[in-house]
Every structure is written in C-alpha cells, then in structure tokens.
PDB file of N, CA, C and O in Angstrom, chain B, residues numbered from 101:
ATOM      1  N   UNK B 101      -7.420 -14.335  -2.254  1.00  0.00           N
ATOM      2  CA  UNK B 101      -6.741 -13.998  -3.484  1.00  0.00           C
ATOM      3  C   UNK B 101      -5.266 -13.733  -3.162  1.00  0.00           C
ATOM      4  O   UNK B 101      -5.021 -13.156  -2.103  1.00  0.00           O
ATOM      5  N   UNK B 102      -4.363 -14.059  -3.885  1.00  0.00           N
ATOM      6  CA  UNK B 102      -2.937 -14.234  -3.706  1.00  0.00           C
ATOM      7  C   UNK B 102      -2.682 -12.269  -4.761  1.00  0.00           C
ATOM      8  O   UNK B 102      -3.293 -11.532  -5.535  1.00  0.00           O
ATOM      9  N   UNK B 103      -1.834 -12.323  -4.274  1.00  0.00           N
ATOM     10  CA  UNK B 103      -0.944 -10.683  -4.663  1.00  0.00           C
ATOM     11  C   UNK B 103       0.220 -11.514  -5.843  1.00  0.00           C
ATOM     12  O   UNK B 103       0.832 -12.579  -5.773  1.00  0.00           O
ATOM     13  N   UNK B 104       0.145 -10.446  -6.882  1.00  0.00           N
ATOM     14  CA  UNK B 104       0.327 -10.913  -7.775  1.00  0.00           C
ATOM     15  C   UNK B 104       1.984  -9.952  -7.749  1.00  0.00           C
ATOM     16  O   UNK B 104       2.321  -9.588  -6.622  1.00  0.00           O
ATOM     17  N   UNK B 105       2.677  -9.677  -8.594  1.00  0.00           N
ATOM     18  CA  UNK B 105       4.139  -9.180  -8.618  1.00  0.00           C
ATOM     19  C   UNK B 105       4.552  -7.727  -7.878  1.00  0.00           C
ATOM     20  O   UNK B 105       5.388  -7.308  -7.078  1.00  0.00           O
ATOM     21  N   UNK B 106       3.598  -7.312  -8.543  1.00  0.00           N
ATOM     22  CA  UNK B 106       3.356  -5.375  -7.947  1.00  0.00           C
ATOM     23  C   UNK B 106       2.793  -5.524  -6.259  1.00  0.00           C
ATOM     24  O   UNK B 106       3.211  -4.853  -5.316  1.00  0.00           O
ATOM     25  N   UNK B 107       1.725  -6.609  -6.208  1.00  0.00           N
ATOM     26  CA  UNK B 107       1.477  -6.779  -4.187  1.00  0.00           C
ATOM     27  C   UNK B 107       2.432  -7.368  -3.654  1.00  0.00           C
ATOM     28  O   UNK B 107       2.321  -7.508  -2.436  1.00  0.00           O
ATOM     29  N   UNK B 108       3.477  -7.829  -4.195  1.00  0.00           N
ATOM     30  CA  UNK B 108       4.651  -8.664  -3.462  1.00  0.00           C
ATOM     31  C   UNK B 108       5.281  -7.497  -2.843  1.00  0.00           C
ATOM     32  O   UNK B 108       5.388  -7.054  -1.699  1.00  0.00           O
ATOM     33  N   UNK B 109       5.814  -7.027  -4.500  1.00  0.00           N
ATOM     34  CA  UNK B 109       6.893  -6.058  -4.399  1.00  0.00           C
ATOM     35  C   UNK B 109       6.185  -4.550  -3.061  1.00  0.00           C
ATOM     36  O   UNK B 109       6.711  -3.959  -2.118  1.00  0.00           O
ATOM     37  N   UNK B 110       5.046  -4.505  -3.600  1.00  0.00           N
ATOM     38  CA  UNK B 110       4.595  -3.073  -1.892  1.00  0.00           C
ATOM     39  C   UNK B 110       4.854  -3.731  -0.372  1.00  0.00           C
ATOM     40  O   UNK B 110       5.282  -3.174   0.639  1.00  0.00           O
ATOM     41  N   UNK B 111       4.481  -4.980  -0.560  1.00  0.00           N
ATOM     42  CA  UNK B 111       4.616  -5.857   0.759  1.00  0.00           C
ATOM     43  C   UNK B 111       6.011  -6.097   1.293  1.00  0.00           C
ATOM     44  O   UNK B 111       6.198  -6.206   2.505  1.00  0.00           O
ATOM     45  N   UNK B 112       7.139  -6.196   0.280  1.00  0.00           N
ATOM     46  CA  UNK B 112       8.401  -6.290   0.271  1.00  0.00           C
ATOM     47  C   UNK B 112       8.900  -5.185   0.847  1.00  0.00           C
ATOM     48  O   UNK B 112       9.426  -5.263   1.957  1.00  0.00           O
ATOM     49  N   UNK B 113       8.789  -3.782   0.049  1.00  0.00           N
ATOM     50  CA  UNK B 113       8.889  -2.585   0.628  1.00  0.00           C
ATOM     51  C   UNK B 113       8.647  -2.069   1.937  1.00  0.00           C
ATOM     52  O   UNK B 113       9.312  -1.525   2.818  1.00  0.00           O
ATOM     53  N   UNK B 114       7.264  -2.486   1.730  1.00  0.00           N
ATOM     54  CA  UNK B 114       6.985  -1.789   3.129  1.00  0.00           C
ATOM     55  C   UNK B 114       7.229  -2.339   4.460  1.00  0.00           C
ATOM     56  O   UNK B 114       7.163  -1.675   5.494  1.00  0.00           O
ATOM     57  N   UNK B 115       7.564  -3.809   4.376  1.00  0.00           N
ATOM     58  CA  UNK B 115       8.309  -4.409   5.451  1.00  0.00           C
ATOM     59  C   UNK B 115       9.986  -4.462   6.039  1.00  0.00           C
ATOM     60  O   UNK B 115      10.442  -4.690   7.160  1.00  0.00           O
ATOM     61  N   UNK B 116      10.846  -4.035   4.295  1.00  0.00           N
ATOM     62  CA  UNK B 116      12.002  -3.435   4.722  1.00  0.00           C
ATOM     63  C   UNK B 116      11.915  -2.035   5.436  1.00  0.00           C
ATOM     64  O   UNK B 116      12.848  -1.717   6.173  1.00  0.00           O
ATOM     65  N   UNK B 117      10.859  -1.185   5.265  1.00  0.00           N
ATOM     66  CA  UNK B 117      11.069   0.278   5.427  1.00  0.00           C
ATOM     67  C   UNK B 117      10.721   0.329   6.787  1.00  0.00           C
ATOM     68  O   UNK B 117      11.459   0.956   7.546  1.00  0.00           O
ATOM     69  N   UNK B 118       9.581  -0.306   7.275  1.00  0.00           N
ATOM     70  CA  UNK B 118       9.311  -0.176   8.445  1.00  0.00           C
ATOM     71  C   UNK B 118       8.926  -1.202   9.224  1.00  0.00           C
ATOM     72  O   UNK B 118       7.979  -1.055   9.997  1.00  0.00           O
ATOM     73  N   UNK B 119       9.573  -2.327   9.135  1.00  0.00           N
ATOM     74  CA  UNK B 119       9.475  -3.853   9.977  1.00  0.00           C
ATOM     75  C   UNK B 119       8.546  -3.639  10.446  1.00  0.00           C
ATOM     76  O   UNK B 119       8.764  -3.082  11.522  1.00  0.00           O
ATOM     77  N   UNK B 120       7.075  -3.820  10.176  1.00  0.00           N
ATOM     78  CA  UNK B 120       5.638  -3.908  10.909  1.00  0.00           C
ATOM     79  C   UNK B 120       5.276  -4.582  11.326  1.00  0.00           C
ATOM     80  O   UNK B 120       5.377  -5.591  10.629  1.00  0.00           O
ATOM     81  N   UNK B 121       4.665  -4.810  12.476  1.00  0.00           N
ATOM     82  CA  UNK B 121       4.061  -5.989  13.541  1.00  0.00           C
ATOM     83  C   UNK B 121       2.720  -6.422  12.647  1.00  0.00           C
ATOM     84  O   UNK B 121       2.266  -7.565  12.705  1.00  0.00           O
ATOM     85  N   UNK B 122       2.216  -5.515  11.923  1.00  0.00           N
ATOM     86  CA  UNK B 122       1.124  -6.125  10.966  1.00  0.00           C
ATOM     87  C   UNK B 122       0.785  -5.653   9.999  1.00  0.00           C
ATOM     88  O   UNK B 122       0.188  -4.577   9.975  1.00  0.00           O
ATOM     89  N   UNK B 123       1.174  -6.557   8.619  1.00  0.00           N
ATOM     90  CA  UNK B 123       0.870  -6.092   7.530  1.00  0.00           C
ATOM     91  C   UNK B 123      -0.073  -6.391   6.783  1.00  0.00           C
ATOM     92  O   UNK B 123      -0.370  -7.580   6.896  1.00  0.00           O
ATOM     93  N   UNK B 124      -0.904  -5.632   5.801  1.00  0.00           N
ATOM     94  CA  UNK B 124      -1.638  -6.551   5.339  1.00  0.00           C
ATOM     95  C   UNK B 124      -2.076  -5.732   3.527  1.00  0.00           C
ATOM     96  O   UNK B 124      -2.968  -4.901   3.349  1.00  0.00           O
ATOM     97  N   UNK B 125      -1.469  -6.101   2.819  1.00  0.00           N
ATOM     98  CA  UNK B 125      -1.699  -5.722   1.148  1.00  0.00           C
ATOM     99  C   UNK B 125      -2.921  -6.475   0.407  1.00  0.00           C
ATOM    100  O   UNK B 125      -3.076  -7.697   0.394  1.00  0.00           O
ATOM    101  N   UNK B 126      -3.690  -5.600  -0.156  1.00  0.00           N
ATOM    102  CA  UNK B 126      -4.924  -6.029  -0.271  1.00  0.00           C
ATOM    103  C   UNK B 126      -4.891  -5.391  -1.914  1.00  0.00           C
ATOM    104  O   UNK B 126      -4.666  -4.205  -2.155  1.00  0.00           O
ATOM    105  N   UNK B 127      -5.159  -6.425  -2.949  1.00  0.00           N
ATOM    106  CA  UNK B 127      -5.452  -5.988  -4.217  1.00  0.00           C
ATOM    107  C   UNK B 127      -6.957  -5.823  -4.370  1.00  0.00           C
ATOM    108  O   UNK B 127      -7.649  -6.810  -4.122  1.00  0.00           O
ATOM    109  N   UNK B 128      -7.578  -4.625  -4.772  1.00  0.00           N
ATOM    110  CA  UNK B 128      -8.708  -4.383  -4.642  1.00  0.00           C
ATOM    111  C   UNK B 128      -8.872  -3.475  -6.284  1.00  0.00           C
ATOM    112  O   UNK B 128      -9.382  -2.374  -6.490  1.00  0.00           O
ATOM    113  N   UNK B 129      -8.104  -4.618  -7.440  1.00  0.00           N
ATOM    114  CA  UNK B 129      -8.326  -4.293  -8.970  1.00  0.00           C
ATOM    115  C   UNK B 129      -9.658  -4.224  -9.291  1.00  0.00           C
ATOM    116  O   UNK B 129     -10.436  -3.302  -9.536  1.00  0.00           O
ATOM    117  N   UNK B 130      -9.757  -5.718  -9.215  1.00  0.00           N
ATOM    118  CA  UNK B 130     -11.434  -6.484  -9.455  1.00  0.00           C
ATOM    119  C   UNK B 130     -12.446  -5.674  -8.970  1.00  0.00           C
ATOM    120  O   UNK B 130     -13.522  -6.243  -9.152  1.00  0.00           O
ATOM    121  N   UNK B 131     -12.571  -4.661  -8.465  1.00  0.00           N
ATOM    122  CA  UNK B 131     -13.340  -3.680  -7.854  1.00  0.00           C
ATOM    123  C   UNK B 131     -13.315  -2.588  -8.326  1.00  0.00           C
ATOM    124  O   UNK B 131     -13.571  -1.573  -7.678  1.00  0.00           O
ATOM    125  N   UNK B 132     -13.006  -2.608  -9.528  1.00  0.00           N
ATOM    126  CA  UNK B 132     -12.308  -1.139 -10.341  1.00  0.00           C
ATOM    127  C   UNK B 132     -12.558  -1.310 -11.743  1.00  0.00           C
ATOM    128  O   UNK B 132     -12.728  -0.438 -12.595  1.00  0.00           O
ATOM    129  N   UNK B 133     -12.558  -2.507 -11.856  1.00  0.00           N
ATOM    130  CA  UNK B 133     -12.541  -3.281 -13.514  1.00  0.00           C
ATOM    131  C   UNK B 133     -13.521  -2.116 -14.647  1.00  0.00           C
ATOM    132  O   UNK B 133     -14.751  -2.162 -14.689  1.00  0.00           O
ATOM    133  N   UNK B 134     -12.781  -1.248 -15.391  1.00  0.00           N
ATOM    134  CA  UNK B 134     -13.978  -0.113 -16.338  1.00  0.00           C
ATOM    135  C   UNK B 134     -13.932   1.312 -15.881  1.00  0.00           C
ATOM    136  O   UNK B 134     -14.546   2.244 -16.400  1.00  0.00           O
ATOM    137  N   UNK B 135     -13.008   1.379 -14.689  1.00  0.00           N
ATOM    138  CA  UNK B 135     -12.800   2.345 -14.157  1.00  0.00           C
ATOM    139  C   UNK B 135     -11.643   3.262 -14.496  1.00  0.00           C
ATOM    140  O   UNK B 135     -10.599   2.832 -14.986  1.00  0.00           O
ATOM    141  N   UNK B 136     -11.888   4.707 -14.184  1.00  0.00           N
ATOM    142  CA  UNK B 136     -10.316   5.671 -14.572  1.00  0.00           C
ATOM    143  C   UNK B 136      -9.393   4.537 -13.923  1.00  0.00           C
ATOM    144  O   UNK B 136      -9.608   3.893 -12.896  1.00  0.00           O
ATOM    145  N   UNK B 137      -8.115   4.454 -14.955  1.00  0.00           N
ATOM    146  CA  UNK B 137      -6.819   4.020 -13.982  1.00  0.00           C
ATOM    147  C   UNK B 137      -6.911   2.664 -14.007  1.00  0.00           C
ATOM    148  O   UNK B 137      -5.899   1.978 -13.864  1.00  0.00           O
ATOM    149  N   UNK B 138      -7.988   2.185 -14.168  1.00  0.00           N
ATOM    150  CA  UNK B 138      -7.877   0.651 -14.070  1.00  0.00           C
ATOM    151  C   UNK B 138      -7.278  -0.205 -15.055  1.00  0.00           C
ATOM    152  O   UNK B 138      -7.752  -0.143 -16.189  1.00  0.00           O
ATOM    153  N   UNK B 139      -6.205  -1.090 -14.809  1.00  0.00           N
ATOM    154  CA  UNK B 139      -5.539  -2.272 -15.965  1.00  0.00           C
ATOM    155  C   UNK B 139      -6.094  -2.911 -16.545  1.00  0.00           C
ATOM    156  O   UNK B 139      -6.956  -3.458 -15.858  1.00  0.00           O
ATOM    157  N   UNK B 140      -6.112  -3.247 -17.687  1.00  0.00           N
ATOM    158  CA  UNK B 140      -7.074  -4.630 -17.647  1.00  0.00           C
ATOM    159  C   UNK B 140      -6.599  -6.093 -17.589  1.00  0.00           C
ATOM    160  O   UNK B 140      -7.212  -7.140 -17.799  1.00  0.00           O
ATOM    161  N   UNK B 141      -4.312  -5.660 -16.963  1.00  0.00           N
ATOM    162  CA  UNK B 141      -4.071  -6.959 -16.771  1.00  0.00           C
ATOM    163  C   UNK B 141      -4.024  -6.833 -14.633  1.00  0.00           C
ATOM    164  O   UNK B 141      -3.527  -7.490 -13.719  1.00  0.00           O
ATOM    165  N   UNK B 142      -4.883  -5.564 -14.778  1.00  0.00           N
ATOM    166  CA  UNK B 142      -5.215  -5.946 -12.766  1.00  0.00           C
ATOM    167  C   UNK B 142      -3.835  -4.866 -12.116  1.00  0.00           C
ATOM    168  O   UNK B 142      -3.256  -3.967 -12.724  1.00  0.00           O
ATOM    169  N   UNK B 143      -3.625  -5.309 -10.816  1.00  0.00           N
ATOM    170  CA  UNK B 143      -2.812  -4.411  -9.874  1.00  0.00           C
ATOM    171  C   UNK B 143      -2.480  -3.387 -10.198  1.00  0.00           C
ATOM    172  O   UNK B 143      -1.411  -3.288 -10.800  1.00  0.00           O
ATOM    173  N   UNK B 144      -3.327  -2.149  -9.905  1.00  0.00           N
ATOM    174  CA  UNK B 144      -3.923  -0.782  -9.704  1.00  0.00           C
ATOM    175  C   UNK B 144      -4.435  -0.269  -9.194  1.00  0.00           C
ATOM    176  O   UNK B 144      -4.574   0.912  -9.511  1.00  0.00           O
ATOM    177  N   UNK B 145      -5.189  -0.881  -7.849  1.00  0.00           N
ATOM    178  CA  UNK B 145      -6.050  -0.654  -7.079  1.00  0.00           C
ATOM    179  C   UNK B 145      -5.546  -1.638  -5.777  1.00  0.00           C
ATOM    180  O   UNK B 145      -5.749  -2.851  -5.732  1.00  0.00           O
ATOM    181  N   UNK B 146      -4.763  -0.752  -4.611  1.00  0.00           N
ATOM    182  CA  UNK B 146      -4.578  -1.739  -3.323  1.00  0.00           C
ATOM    183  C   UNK B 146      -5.084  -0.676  -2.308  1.00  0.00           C
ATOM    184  O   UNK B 146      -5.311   0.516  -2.512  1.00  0.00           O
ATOM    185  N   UNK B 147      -5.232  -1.550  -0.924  1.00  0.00           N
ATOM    186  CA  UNK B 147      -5.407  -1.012   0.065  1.00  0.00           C
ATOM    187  C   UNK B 147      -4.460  -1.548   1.047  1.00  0.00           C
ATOM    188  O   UNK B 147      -4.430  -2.779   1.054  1.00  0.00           O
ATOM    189  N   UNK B 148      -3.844  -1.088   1.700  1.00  0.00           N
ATOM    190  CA  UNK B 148      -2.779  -1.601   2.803  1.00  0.00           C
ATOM    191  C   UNK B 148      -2.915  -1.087   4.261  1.00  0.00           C
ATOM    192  O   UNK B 148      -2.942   0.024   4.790  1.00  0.00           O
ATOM    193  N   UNK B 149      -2.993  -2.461   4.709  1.00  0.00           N
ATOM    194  CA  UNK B 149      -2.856  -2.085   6.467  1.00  0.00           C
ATOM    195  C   UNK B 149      -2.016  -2.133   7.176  1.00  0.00           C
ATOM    196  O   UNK B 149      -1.726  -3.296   7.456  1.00  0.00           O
ATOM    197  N   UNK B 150      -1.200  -1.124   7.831  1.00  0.00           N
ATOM    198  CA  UNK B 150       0.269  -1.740   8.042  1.00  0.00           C
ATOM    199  C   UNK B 150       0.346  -0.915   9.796  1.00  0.00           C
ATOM    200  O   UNK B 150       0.277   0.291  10.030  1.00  0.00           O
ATOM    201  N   UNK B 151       0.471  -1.811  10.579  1.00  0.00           N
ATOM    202  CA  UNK B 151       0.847  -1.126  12.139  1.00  0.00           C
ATOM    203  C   UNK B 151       2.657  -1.556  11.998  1.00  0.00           C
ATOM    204  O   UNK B 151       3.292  -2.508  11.545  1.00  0.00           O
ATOM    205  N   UNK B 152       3.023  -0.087  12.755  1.00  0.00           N
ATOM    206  CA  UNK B 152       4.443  -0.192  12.571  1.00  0.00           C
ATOM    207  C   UNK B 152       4.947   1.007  14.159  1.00  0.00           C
ATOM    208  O   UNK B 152       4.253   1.885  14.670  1.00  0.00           O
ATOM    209  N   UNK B 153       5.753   0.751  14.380  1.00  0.00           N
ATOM    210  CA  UNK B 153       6.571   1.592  15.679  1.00  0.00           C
ATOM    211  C   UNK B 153       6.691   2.669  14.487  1.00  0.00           C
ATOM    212  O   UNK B 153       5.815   3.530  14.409  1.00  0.00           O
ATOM    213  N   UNK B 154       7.643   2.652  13.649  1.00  0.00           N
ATOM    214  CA  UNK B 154       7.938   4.078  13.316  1.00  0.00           C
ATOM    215  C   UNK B 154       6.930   5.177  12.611  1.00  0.00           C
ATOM    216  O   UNK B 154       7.238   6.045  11.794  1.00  0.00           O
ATOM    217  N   UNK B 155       5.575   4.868  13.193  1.00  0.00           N
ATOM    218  CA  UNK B 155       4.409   5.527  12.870  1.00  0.00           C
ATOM    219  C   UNK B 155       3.991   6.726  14.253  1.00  0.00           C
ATOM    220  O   UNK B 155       3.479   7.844  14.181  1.00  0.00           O
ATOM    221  N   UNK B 156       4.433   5.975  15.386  1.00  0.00           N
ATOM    222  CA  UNK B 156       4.329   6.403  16.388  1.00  0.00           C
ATOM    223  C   UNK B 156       5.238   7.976  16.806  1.00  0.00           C
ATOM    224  O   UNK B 156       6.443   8.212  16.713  1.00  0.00           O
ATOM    225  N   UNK B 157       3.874   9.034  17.375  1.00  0.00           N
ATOM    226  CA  UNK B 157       3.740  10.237  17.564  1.00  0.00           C
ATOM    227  C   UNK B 157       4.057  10.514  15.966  1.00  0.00           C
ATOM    228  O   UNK B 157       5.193  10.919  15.721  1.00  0.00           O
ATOM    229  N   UNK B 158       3.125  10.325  14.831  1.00  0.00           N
ATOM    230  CA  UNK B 158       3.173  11.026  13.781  1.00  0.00           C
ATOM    231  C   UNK B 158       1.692  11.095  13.482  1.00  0.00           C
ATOM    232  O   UNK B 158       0.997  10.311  14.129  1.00  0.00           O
ATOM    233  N   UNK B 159       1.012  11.980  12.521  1.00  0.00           N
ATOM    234  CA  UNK B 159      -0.126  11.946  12.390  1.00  0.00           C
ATOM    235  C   UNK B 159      -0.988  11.249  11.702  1.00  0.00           C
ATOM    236  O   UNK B 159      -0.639  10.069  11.741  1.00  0.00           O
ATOM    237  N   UNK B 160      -2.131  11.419  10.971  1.00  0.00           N
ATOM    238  CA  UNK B 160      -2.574  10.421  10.119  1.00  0.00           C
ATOM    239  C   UNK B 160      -1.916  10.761   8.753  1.00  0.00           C
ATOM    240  O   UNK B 160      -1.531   9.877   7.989  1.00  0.00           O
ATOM    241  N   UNK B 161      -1.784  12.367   8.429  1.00  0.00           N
ATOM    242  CA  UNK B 161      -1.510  12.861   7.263  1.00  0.00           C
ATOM    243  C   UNK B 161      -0.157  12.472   6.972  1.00  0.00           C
ATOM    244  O   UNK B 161       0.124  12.263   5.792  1.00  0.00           O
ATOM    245  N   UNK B 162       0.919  12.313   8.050  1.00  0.00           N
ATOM    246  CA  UNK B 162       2.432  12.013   8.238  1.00  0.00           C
ATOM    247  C   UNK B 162       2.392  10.326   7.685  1.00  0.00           C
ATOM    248  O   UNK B 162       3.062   9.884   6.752  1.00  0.00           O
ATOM    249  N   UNK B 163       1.337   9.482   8.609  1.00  0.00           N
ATOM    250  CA  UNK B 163       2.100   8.427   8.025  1.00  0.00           C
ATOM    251  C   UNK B 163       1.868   7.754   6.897  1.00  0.00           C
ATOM    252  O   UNK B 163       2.513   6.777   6.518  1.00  0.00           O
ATOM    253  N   UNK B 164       0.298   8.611   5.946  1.00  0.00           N
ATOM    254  CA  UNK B 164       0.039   8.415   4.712  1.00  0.00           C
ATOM    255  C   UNK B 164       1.659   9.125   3.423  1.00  0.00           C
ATOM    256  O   UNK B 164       2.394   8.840   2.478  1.00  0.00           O
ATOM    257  N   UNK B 165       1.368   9.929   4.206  1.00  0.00           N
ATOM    258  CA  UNK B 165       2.946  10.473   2.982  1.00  0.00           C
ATOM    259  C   UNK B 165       4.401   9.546   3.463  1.00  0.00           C
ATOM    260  O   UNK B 165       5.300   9.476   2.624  1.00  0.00           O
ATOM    261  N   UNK B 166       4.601   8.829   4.858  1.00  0.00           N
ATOM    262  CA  UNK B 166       5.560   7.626   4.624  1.00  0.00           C
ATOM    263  C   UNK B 166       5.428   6.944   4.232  1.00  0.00           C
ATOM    264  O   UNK B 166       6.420   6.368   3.785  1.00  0.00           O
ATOM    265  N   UNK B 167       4.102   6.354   4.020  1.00  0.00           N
ATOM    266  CA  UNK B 167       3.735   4.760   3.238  1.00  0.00           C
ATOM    267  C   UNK B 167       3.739   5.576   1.721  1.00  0.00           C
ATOM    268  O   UNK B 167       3.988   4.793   0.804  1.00  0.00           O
ATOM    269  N   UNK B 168       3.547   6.785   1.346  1.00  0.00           N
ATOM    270  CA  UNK B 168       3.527   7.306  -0.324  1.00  0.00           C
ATOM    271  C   UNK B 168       5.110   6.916  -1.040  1.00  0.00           C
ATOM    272  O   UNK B 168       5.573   6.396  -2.056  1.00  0.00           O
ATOM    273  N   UNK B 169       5.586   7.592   0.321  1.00  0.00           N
ATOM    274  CA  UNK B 169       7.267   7.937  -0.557  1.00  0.00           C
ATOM    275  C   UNK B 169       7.763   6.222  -0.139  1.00  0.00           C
ATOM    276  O   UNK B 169       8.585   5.669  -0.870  1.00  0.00           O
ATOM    277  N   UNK B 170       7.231   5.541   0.980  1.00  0.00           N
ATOM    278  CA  UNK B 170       7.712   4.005   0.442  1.00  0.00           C
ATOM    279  C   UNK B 170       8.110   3.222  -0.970  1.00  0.00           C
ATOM    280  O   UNK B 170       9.083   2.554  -1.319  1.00  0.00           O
ATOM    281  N   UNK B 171       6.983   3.601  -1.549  1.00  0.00           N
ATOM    282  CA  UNK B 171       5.883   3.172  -2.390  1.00  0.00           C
ATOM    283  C   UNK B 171       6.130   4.513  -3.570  1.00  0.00           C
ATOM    284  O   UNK B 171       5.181   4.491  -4.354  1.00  0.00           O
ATOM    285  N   UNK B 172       6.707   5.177  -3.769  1.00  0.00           N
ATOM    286  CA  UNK B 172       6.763   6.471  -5.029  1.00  0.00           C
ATOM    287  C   UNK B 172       7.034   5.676  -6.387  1.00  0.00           C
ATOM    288  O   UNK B 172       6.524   6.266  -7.339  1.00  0.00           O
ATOM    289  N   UNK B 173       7.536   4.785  -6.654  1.00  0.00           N
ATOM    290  CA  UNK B 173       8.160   4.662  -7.465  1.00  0.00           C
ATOM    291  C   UNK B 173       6.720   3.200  -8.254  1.00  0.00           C
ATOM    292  O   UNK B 173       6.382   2.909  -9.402  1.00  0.00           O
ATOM    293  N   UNK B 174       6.460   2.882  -7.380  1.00  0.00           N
ATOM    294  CA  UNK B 174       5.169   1.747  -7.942  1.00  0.00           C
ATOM    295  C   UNK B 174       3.627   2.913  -8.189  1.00  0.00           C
ATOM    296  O   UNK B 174       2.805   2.779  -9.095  1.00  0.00           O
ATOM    297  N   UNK B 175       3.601   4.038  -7.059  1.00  0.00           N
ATOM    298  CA  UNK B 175       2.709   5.070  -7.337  1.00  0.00           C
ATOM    299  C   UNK B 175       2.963   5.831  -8.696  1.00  0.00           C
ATOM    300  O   UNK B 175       2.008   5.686  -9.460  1.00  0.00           O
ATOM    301  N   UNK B 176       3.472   6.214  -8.952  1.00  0.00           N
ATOM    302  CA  UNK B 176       4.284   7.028 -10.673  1.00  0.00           C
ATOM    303  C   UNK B 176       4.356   5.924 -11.463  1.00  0.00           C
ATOM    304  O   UNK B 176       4.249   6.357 -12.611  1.00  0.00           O
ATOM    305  N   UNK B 177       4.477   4.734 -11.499  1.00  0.00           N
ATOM    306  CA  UNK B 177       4.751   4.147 -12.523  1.00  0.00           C
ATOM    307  C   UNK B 177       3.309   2.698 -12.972  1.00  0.00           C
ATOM    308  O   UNK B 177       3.012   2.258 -14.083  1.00  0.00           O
ATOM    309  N   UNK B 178       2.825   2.392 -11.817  1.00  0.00           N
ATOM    310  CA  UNK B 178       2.061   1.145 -12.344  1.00  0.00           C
ATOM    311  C   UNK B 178       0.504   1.265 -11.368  1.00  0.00           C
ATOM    312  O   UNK B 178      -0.587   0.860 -11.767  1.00  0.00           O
ATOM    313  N   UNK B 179       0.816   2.039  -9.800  1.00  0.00           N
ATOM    314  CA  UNK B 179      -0.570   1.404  -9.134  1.00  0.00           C
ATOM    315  C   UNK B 179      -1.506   3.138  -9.312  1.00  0.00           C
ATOM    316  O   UNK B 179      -1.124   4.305  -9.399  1.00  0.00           O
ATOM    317  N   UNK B 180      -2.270   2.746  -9.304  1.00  0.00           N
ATOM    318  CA  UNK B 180      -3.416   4.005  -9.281  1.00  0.00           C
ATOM    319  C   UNK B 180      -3.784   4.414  -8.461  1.00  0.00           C
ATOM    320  O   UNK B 180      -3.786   5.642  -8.377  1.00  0.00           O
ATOM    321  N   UNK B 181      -4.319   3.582  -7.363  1.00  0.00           N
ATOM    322  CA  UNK B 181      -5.065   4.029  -6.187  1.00  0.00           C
ATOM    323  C   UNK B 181      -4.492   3.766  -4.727  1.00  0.00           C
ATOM    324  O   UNK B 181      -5.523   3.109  -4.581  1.00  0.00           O
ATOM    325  N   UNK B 182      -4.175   3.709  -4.135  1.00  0.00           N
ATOM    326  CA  UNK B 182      -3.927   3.270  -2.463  1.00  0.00           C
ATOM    327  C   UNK B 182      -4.412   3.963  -1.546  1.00  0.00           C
ATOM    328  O   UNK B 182      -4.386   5.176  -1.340  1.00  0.00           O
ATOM    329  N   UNK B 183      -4.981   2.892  -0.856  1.00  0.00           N
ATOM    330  CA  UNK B 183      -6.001   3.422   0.258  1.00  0.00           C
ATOM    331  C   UNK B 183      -5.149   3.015   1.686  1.00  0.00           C
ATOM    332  O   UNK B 183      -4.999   1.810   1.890  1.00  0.00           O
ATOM    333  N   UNK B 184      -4.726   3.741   2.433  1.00  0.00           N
ATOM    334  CA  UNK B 184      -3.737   3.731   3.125  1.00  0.00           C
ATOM    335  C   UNK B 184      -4.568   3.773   4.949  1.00  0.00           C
ATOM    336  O   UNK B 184      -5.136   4.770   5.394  1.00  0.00           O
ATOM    337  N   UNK B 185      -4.413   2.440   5.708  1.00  0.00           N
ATOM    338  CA  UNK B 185      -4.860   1.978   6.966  1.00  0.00           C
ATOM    339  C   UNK B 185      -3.407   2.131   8.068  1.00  0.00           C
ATOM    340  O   UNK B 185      -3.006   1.108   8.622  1.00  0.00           O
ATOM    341  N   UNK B 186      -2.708   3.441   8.310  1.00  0.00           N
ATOM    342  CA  UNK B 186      -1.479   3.524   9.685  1.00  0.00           C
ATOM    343  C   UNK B 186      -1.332   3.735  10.161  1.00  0.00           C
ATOM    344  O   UNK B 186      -1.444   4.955  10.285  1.00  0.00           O
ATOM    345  N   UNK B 187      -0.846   2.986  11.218  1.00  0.00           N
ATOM    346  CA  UNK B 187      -0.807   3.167  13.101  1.00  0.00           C
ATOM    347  C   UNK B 187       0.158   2.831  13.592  1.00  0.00           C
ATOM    348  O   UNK B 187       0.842   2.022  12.965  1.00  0.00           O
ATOM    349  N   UNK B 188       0.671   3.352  15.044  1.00  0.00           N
ATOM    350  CA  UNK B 188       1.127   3.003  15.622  1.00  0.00           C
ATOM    351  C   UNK B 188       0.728   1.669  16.123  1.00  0.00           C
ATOM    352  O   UNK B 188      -0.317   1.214  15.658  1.00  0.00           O
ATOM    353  N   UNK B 189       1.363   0.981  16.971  1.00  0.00           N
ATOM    354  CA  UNK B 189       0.645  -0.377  17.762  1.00  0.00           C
ATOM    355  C   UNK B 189       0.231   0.024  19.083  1.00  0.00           C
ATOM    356  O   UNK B 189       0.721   1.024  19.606  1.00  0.00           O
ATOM    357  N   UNK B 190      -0.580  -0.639  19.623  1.00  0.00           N
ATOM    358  CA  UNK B 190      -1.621  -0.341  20.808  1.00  0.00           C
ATOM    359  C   UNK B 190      -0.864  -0.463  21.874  1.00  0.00           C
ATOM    360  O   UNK B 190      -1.344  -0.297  22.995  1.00  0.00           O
TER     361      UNK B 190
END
C-alpha cells in the first residue's frame, strides 16, 4: 500500500529531522475503520520504524517524545494514533 499525503508528509519530516539509516511509515487506517479517531477518508492510524544516530544513548521514553514533537503538528491536527518503533543503529 502506497502512503497517501499525511504518510509522505511524516516520512518527509522525519527524515529531515533525523536523517535515518531506516525508515519505514506504515498506514495502519484500514485496521481502525469504525473505530474512536478513525477517518473515513483514512490516514489516522500509522506506525513508524525509524533507526537513526540521533536516538543514540537516549531512552525508549526519550525517543518516543522526539519522533512526537517531530510530528506535533500532524498529531494535533489530522493523525490519531502512532505507534512508535526507535533505535539507535546496531
């Protein structure tokens, strides 16, 4: 499934903010469809996997609130849920 304007734009973000060796934006609407929060024109529901250096020596709780405040402005205004996958690289 292709990412529709709102998965561009997090993918966009989050690759200016923290140039990641691996990204990966996952719309996971269709899995929500009837649910609190859910659109019924879709992107409201992502999960993102993102390994990045500037994750490194921070915690799990640290680099969920960097990928939040990435992302504040699509969180407050259009997506509902994000399920947040961040690491340092191995």
């Amino acid at each position: 499934m292709s990412l529709g304007s709102v998965g561009q734009k997090i993918a966009a973000k989050l690759t200016r903010r923290f140039a990641p060796s691996y990204l990966e934006v996952i719309d996971e609407s269709h899995q929500h469809h009837g649910h609190a929060g859910a659109r019924p024109d879709g992107e409201s529901h992502f999960r993102v996997k993102i390994v990045a250096e500037a994750f490194r020596g921070t915690s799990r709780v640290e680099r969920h609130r960097m990928v939040n405040e990435a992302l504040a402005a699509e969180l407050k205004d259009r997506v509902h849920a994000l399920a947040v996958e961040a690491s340092p690289p191995v």
